[in-house]
N, C-alpha and C positions, 0 to 999 in steps of 0.2 A: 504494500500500500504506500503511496504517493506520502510524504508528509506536508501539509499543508497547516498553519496556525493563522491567526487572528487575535488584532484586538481593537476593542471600539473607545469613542471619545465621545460623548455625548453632549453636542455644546448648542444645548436647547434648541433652535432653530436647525442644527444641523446634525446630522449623527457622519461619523469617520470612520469606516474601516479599512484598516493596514493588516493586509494579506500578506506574507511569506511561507515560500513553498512553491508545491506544484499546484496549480486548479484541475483535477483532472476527473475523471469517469471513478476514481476511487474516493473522492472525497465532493464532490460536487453536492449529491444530495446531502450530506450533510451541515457543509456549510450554506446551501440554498434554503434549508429547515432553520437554521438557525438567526440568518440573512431577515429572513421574513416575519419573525419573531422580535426582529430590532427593529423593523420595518410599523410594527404595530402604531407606536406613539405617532405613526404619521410624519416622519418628521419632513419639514418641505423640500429640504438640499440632502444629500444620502451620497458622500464621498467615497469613492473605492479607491482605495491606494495599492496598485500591483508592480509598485517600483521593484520588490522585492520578491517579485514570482518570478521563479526561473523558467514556468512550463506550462502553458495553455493547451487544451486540446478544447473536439468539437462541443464539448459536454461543456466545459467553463465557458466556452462562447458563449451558447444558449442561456446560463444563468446571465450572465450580461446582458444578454437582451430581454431575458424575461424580468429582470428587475427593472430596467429601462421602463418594459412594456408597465410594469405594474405602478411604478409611479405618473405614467401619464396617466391612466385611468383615473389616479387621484389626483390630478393638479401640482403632482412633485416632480424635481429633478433629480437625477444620475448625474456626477460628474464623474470619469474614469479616471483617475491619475496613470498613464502607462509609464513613466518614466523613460530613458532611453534601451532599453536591454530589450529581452523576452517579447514582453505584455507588447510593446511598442511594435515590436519587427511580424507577430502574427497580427494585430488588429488590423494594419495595414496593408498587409497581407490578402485578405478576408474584407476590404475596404472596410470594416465596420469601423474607425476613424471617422467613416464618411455619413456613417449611421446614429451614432451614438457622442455623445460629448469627453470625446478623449480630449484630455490636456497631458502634455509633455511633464507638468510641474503641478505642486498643490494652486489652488487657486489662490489669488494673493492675503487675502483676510483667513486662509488657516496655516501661514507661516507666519510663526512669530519664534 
């Protein structure tokens, strides 16, 4: 099994999670069960940070997009952090960059 960990920031308007590991078919449902679970409080902005994923496959796409998908239904956003590694050279790949709100870096009000 893939190792994959998390942890989240919850800064009232926004929730942060910072992935390290792989996203893959061995760990997806669980971190998309758990994803969705933070997802509850509604919160409006929902940060992924995969600066530190070394390993995307088709099964972590889809949570990406399905998380995307579920916050428009609510009137929230996804922002992806890919950083430059991994996350960055498949999004691209897969145009989903072109799909989804991939940024290179944190957005600027959650570097401090």
């Amino acid at each position: 099994m893939a190792e994959l960990s998390w942890e989240t920031a919850d800064a009232g308007e926004e929730l942060h999670v910072t992935l390290t590991g792989e996203l893959d078919i061995s760990n997806v449902e669980r971190f998309e069960q758990e994803l969705m679970e933070l997802e509850q409080p509604r919160p409006p902005l929902v940060v992924l940070d995969l600066r530190a994923v070394r390993f995307i496959d088709s099964t972590g796409l889809s949570l990406l997009l399905n998380a995307d998908a579920r916050a428009r239904r609510q009137s929230r956003h996804v922002t992806i952090v890919s950083g430059s590694g991994a996350a960055k050279r498949i999004m691209r790949t897969v145009a989903l960059d072109q799909i989804l709100d991939v940024q290179t870096d944190l957005p600027k009000r959650e570097q401090a």
